[in-house]
N, C-alpha and C positions, 0 to 999 in steps of 0.2 A: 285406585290411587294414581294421580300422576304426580311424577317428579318431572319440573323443567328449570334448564339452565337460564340464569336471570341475565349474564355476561353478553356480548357484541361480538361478531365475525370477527375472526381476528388476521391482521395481513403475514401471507407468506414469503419469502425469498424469491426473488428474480435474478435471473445473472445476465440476460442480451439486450443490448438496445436495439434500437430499433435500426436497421443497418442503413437506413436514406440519413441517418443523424451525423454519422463521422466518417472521414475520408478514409479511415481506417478499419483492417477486421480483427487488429490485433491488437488489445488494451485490457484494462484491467483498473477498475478503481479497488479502494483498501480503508477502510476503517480502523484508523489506529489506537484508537478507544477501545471497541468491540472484538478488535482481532479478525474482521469479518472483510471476505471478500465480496463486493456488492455486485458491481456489472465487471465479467470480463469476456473473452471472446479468443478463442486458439491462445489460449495462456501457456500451451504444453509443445506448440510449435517452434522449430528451428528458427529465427531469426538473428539477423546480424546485429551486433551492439553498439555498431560505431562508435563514438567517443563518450559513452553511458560504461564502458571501459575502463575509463578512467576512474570513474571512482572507486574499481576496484585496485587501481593504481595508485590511487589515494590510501586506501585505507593499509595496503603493502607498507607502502614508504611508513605510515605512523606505527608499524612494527618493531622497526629499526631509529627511527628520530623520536624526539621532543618537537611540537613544534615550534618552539624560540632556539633550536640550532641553528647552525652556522655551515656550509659548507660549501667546498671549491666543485666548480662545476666541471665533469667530466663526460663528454659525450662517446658514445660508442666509436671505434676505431671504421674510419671511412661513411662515419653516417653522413645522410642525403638528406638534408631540410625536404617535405613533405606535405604536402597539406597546411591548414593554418597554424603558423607557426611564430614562436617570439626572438629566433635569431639567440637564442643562447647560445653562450660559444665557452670551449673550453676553458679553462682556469680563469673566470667569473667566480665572485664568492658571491652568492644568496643564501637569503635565512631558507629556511623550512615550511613557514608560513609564506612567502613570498613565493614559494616555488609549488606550494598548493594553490596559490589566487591563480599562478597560470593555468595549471593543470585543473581546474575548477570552474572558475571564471570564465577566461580568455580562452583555453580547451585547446593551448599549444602542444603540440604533438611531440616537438623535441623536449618540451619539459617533461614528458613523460621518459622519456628515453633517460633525461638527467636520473631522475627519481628513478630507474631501474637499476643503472652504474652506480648511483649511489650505496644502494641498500646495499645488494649483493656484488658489485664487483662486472656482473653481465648482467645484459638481456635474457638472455640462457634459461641465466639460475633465477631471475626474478619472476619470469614468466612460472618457476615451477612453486614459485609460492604464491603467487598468483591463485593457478589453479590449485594448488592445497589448500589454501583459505575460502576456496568456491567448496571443496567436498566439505570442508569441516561447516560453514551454511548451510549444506542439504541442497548445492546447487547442483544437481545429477546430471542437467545437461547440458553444460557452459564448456566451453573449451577455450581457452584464452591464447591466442598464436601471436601477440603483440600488446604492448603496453599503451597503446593510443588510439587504438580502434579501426584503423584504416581497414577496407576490406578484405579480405584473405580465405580461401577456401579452406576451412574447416572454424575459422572463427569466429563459434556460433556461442549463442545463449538462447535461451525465453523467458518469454514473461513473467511467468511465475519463478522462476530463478533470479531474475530483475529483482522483482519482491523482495524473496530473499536477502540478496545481497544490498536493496535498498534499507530493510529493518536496520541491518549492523550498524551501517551509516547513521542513518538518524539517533543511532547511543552515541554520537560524538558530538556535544554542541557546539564546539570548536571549532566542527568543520562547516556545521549550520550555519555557526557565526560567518563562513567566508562564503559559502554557495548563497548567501542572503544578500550580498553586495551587490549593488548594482554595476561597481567598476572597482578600480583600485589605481593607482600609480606607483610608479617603479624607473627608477633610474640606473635601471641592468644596463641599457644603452648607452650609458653616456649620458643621460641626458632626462630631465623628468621626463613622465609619458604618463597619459591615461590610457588605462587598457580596461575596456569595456565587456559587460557581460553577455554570453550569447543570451542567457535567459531576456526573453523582452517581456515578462509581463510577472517579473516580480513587484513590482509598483500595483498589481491587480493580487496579493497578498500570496503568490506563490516563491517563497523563499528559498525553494532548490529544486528538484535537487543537479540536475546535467542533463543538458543537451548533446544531440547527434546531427548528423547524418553523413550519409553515404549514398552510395547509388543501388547495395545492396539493404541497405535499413531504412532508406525514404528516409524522412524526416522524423526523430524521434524525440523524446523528451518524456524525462523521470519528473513530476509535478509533487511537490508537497504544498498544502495550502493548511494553514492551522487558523483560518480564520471563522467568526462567529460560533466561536467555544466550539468548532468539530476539528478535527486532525484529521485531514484526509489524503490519502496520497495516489497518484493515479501513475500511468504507463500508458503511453501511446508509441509503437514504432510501426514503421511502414505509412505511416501520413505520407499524402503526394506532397512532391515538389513542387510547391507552387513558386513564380517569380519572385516573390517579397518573402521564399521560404520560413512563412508564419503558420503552415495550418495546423502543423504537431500544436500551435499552443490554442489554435481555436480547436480545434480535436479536445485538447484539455481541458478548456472552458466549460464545453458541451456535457464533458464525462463528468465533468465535478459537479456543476449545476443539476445535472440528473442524480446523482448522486447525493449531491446536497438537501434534493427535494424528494425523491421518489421514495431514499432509505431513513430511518429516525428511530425515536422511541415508541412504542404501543405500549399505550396501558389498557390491559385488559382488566384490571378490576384494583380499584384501592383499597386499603386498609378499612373494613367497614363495611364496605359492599356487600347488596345481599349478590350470592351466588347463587343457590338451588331453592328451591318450594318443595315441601313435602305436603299435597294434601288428600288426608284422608276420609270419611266420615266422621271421624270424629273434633279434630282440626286444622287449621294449615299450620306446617313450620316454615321459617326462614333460617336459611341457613348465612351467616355473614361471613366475608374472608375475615383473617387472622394477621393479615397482614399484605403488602402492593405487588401484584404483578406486571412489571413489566420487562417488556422485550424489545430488541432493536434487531427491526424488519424492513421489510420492501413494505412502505405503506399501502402500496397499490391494489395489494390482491390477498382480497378477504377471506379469508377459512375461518370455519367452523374449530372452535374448541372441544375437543373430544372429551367423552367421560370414560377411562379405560378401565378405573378394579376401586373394588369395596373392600377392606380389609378391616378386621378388627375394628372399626368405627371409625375406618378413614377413607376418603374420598380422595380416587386420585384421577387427576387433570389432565393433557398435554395437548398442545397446537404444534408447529411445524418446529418450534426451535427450541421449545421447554418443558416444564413436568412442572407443577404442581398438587399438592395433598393438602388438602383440608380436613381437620378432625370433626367430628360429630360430638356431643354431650354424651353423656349415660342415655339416657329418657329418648332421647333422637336414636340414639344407635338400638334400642331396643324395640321402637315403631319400626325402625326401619327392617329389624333383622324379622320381625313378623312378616311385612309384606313379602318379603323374599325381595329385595333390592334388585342383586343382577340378573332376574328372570324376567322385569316386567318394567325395566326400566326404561324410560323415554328421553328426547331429550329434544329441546329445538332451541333454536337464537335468536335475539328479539332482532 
C-alpha cells in the first residue's frame, strides 16, 4: 500500500535581507494583519531614538488632554531652544491638536518640552510617565532621559520596543489623522506659517508614523504604509546620513517592497482538494480537505508539509507556521487501521 500527499511544498519564514540592500543593520518590517514580524535584523540592540521619542510624548500628553483643549504655553524654567525647533514662547495659548502637528509633523523640540510642563508641571515627573507607559508596552529596554529625543548617554530604546510602542500609536486615528499630513499652518508666530512635514514620502502612501535623526541614531524613521489592502509597518534607524538626509526613507522603500513581495498568503490546499491516496490492492481512496488552508508566509522558501499522527481516524498535518487535521469516514478509517497507517507510512510532494 502506498499513501502520498497530493498538496505543494509549502514556503517558510525568513527574517534577513540581503545586507548589500539597505544602508542599515537595524530594521524591522511588521504585518499588522497577521501579527507577524517578516524581515528584521539586531531588533534587541541598544539604539538611540532620536525624535521617534516623541511619539512617546505624544501619546503622554493624550493622558492628560482632549485633543480640542486649549492651553497657555509654559516652557521649562531657563530652557535653551535646541535643535529644530518652532520658537514657542511662554504664555502663548495653543490648542492640543495644534501642539501635536508640532511635535508630530514639524518634530519641534520645544513643543515637546511644552507638552511635558503641561501634563505634569516638570520634565522630571513627565519623563517618569514616559517611561511607566514604556513598561506597561513590554518596552523592557527603553529608557527615556528627554522628551525630544536629542542624544544623551543612556537614552536608548530598540527595535522591537519601537514596535511596541508604535502598535499603541496606530489605536489612536486621531493621531494618524495628524502624522498623515503632509504640512499644517499655524499662526503661534504672529503671523500665518506653513509648517511642513519631515516625512517626505507620505505622497508614496506612507502616512506616519515619525521621523529622526541624530548623530547617535543616523537617520531614522517609523514607516506605516496601508496601501494595496496590506497594513504594513516598518523601522529603520542608523540609515547613513546622506546629504539630501533621505536614505531612512529609501531604506523604507526597499524594506516594504520586499516585504510586500517576498511575505503574503499560501494556500496550501482549498475546500475540496484532494489531499492523500490511499492505494491498496483492492482500491485507491482519495481523500478530499473539509475545508481551506491558508497561511501567511515568506513565499520564497518552500517546505515540505509534514504528516505527524493518526488518531482515532484523523489525520493530522503541520508546516513551519500551522496544524492541520483532516478526518477520515468509517470505511477509510478501517482500511487504513488494517494496513497499520503509522508503521508503513510514506509520503512525498508533487
Amino acid at each position: 500500500m502506498l499513501i502520498g500527499l497530493c498538496f505543494p511544498l509549502y514556503p517558510a519564514l525568513a527574517t534577513e535581507l540581503n545586507p548589500n540592500n539597505l544602508s542599515t543593520e537595524y530594521y524591522l518590517s511588521y504585518d499588522l494583519e497577521n501579527e507577524v514580524i517578516m524581515y528584521s535584523n539586531n531588533i534587541e540592540q541598544a539604539i538611540a531614538p532620536a525624535s521617534l521619542t516623541k511619539v512617546m510624548t505624544a501619546l503622554v500628553l493624550l493622558d492628560y488632554y482632549q485633543i480640542s483643549d486649549s492651553i497657555t504655553i509654559s516652557l521649562p524654567e531657563n530652557y535653551v531652544y535646541s535643535g529644530k525647533v518652532a520658537y514657542l514662547e511662554s504664555g502663548m495659548t495653543i490648542t492640543i491638536e495644534d501642539l501635536l502637528e508640532f511635535i508630530l509633523i514639524y518634530s519641534a523640540n520645544d513643543a515637546a518640552h511644552v507638552a511635558a510642563v503641561a501634563s505634569t508641571g516638570s520634565v522630571e515627573s513627565f519623563l517618569a510617565e514616559m517611561n511607566n507607559k514604556a513598561k506597561s508596552y513590554g518596552m523592557k529596554n527603553t529608557i527615556f532621559l528627554n522628551p525630544d529625543g536629542l542624544d544623551e548617554d543612556g537614552h536608548i530604546t530598540t527595535v522591537n520596543d519601537l514596535l511596541k510602542m508604535s502598535l499603541k500609536f496606530i489605536e489612536n486615528y486621531r493621531l494618524l489623522a495628524i502624522t498623515s499630513k503632509t504640512s499644517f499652518s499655524s499662526d503661534i508666530s504672529g503671523s500665518d506659517r506653513i509648517y511642513y512635514s519631515t516625512n517626505q514620502i507620505i505622497k508614496n502612501g506612507y502616512i506616519g508614523i515619525k521621523t529622526g535623526w541624530t548623530s547617535e541614531a543616523g537617520l531614522t524613521f517609523i514607516g506605516l504604509n496601508l496601501n494595496s489592502d496590506r497594513q504594513i509597518l516598518t523601522i529603520v534607524n542608523k540609515s547613513i546620513v546622506d546629504a539630501q538626509k533621505s536614505t531612512h526613507f529609501l531604506d523604507t522603500q526597499i524594506l516594504y517592497n520586499s516585504s510586500f513581495i517576498d511575505f503574503g498568503y499560501y494556500e496550501n490546499y482549498e475546500k475540496g482538494d484532494p489531499i492523500f491516496k490511499l492505494i491498496n490492492p483492492v482500491s485507491t481512496t482519495v481523500i478530499n480537505s473539509s475545508d481551506t488552508w491558508v497561511d501567511f508566509t515568506d513565499l520564497r522558501n518552500p517546505v515540505e508539509v509534514r504528516f505527524m499522527d493518526y488518531t482515532d481516524g484523523r489525520l493530522s498535518f503541520t508546516n513551519s507556521n500551522s496544524e492541520r487535521e483532516l478526518k477520515t469516514s468509517e470505511s477509510n478509517y478501517k482500511v487504513l487501521w488494517g494496513f497499520k497507517l503509522l508503521e508503513i507510512f510514506s509520503r512525498f510532494a508533487n
